[in-house]
N, C-alpha and C positions, 0 to 999 in steps of 0.2 A: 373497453378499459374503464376503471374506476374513476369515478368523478365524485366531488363533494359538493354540499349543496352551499348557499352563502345565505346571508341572514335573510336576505331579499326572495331569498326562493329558488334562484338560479343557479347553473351548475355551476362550478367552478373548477379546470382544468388544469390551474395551476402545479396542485400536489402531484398530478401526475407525469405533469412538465417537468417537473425539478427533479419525479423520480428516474423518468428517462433522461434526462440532462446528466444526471449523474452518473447512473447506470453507462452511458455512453463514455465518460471520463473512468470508469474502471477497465470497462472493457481497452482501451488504447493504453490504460496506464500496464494493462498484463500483459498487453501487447509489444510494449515498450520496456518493459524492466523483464518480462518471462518470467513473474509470480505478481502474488499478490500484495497491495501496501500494508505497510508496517504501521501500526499508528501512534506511535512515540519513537521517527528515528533520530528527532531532535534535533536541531537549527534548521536557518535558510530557507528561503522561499517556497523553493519545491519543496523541501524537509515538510516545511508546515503543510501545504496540500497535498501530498502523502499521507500524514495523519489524518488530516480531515477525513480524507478517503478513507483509510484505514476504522477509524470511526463509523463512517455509514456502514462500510461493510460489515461491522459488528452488529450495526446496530439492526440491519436486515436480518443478520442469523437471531438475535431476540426477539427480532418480531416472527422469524419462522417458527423456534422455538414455543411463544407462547400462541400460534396457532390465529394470527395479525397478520399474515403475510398473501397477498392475493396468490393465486394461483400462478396469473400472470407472471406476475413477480419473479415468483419462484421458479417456472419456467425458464425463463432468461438466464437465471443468475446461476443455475444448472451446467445452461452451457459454456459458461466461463469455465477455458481450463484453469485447473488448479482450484475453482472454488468449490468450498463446502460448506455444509452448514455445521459441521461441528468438527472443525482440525484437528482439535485434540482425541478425539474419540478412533479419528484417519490415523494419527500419528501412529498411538498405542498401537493399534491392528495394524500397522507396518513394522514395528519393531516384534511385536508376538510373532509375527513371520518371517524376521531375519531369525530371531531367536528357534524358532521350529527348525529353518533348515542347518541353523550352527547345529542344531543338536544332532540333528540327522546325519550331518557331516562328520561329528565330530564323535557322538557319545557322552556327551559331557554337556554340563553348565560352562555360558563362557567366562574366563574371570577379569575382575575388574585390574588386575595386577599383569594382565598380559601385556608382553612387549609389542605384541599387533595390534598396532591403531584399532582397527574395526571389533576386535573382538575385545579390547580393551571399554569401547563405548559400548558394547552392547552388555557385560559383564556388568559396568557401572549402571545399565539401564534395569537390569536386572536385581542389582543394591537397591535402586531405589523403588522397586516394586515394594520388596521386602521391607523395606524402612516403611513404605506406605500401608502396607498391610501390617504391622506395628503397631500403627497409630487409629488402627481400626477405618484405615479409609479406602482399603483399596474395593471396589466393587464385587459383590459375591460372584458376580458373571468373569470377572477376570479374574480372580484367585480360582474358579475351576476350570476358565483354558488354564493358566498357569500351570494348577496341579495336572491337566490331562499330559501337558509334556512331563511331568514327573519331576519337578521343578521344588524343592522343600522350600516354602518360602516364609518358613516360620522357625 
């Protein structure tokens, strides 16, 4: 495991302490709520250590992101169910995949005006693709899954 050294020359084991200290309070917190924390779900005690937690665990996908993250590390926080390093990126490619088999099922884009719940949000999720791709930000790699379902989103 990593260790850092102190002005004296000696190792120091603390950062690693605190990382598995914490790591260990994720792990029982996903254990206990069955997801991950939230990290602004605002008041109260727990509320605040919630965030906190919610916090670290962002702040480990930034450091995975910018290529900070030991191996070890990363290892661990793998086997957290429900963790990712990048949710948003999970999110998208679950909804591209409802959206694949609506279409499959159905023949159609779903619309945002439908009277079914689920197809109503996926329609909406579908608006805001287009609205994104709009404003020139949706990613090239997702405006051609997009287009491969034959999806106009312009």
């Amino acid at each position: 495991m990593a260790k850092t050294e102190s002005s004296s020359g000696a190792r120091d084991e603390r950062p690693v302490k605190n990382w598995v200290g914490r790591y260990g309070e994720l792990v029982r917190f996903v254990a206990k709520h069955d997801g991950m924390p939230r990290e602004q779900p605002g008041g109260g005690t727990e509320n605040r250590a919630e965030s906190l937690l919610g916090g670290w665990t962002r702040y480990q996908r930034r450091r995975f992101a910018g290529g900070n993250l030991p191996s070890w590390q990363h290892a661990l926080l793998e086997q957290i169910d429900g963790f990712s390093f990048d949710p948003h990126a999970e999110l998208w490619n679950e909804q591209y995949e409802l959206l694949a088999r609506f279409q499959a099922a159905h023949g159609r884009v779903p619309s945002y005006r439908s009277q079914d719940q689920s197809e109503r949000a996926l329609g909406a999720w579908v608006h805001k693709q287009r609205h994104i791709y709009k404003r020139s930000q949706l990613p090239a790699g997702r405006v051609s899954a997009l287009r491969k379902l034959l999806i106009k989103i312009v």
